[in-house]
LUMVEX-445372 format. One record per residue (C-alpha): residue number from 1; residue in three letters; x, y, z. Coordinates in pm, whole numbers. Example, Ala and Ser with C-alpha at 12.3 -4.5 7.8 and 13.67 -1.06 7.14 Angstrom:
resi/resn/px/py/pz
1/ALA/1230/-450/780;
2/SER/1367/-106/714;
# end
This chain:
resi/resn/px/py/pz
1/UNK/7293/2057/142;
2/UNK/7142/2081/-179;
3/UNK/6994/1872/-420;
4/UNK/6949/1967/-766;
5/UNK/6709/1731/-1013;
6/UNK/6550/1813/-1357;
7/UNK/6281/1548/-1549;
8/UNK/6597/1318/-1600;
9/UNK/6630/1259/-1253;
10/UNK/6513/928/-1068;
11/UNK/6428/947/-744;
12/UNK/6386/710/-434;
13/UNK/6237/812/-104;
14/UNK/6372/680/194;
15/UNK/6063/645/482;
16/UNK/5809/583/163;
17/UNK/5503/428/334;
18/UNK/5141/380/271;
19/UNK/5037/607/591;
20/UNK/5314/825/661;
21/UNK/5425/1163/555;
22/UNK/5658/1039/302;
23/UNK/5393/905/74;
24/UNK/5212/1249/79;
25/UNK/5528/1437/-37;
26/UNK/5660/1155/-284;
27/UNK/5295/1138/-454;
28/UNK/5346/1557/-430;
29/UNK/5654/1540/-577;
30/UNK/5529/1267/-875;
31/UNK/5252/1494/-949;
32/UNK/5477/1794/-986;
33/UNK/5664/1596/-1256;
34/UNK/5984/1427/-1041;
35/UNK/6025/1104/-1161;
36/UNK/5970/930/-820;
37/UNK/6017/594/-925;
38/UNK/6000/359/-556;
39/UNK/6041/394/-192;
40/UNK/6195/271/84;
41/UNK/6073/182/483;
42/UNK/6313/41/712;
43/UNK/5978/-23/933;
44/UNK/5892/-265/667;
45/UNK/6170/-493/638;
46/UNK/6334/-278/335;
47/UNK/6013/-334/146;
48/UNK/5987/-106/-183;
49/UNK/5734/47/-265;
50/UNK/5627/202/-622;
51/UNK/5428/484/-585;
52/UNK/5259/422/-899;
53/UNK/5053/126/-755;
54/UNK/5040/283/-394;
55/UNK/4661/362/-254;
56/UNK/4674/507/39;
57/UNK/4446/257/267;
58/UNK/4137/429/372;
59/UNK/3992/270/759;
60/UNK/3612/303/801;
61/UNK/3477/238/1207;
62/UNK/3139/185/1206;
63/UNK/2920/208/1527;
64/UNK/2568/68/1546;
65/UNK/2367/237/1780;
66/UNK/2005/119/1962;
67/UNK/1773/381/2095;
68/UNK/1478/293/2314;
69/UNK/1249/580/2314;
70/UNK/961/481/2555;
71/UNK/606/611/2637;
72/UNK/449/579/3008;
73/UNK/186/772/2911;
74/UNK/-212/693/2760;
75/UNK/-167/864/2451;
76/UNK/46/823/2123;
77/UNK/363/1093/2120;
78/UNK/635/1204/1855;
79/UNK/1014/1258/2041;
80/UNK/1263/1411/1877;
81/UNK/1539/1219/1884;
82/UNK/1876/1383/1861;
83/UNK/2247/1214/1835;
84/UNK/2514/1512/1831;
85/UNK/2887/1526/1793;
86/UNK/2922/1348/1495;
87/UNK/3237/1439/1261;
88/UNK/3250/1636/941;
89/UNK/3314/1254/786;
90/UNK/3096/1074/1008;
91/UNK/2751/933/761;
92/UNK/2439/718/837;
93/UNK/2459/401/642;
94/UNK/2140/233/760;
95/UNK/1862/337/991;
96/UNK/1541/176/1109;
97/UNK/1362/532/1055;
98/UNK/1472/813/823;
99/UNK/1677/1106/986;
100/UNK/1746/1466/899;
101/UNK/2115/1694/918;
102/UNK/1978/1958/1149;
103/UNK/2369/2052/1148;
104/UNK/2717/1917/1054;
105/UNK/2785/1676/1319;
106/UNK/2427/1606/1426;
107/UNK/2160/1351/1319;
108/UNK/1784/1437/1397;
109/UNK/1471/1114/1450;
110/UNK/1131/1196/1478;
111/UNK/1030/932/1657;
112/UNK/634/792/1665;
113/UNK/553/630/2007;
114/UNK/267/432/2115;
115/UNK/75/497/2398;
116/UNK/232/325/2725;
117/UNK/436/198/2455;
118/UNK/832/182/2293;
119/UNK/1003/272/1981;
120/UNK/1380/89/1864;
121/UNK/1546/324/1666;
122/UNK/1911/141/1506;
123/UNK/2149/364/1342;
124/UNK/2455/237/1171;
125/UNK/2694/518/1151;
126/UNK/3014/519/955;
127/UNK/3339/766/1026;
128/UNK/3684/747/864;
129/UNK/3996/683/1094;
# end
């Protein structure tokens, strides 16, 4: 079957929602210049939705993290502290001691410790989805 519409054409997607695949081609299709003018989801009680108001919702996680670097020995060192496998989205918010981006998905401390002493290094870190 085919369905033919020109710029006169109002349309209503069926399975419209804020996460789901119909919002990505209904915003697709607005964009392109179809007059996509609400949306269904059974899911949602038969809820419309315009698709001029919708933003799609955006979840942040965020994970704090506490390091304990410790020193046994007489004199003062500097460790390296390195947290890998972070995501291409993942980003420090807050830290107790300034990192570097050795790489994409890693996060690099250098970390002054006192003799027969201990560091606390906090990270907050902040990934979508």
């Amino acid at each position: 079957m085919s369905i033919f519409v020109d710029e006169k054409t109002k349309v209503v997607i069926q399975g419209l929602s804020p996460t789901g695949q119909g919002l990505y081609h209904g915003l697709r299709n607005k964009n392109y210049g179809t007059q996509v003018v609400a949306g269904t989801n059974p899911k949602r009680g038969g809820e419309t939705i315009e698709t001029g108001t919708i933003e799609r919702p955006v979840t942040h996680w965020r994970t704090q993290m506490r390091y304990i670097v410790s020193n046994a020995g007489p004199a003062p060192v500097t460790v390296d502290l390195h947290q890998a496998g972070l995501s291409w989205d993942t980003r420090v918010i807050a830290e107790s001691l300034p990192s570097e981006k050795p790489s994409d998905d890693e996060a690099l401390w250098h970390v002054p410790v006192p003799a027969n002493g201990e560091t606390v290094v906090t990270a907050t870190f902040e990934t979508r989805y």
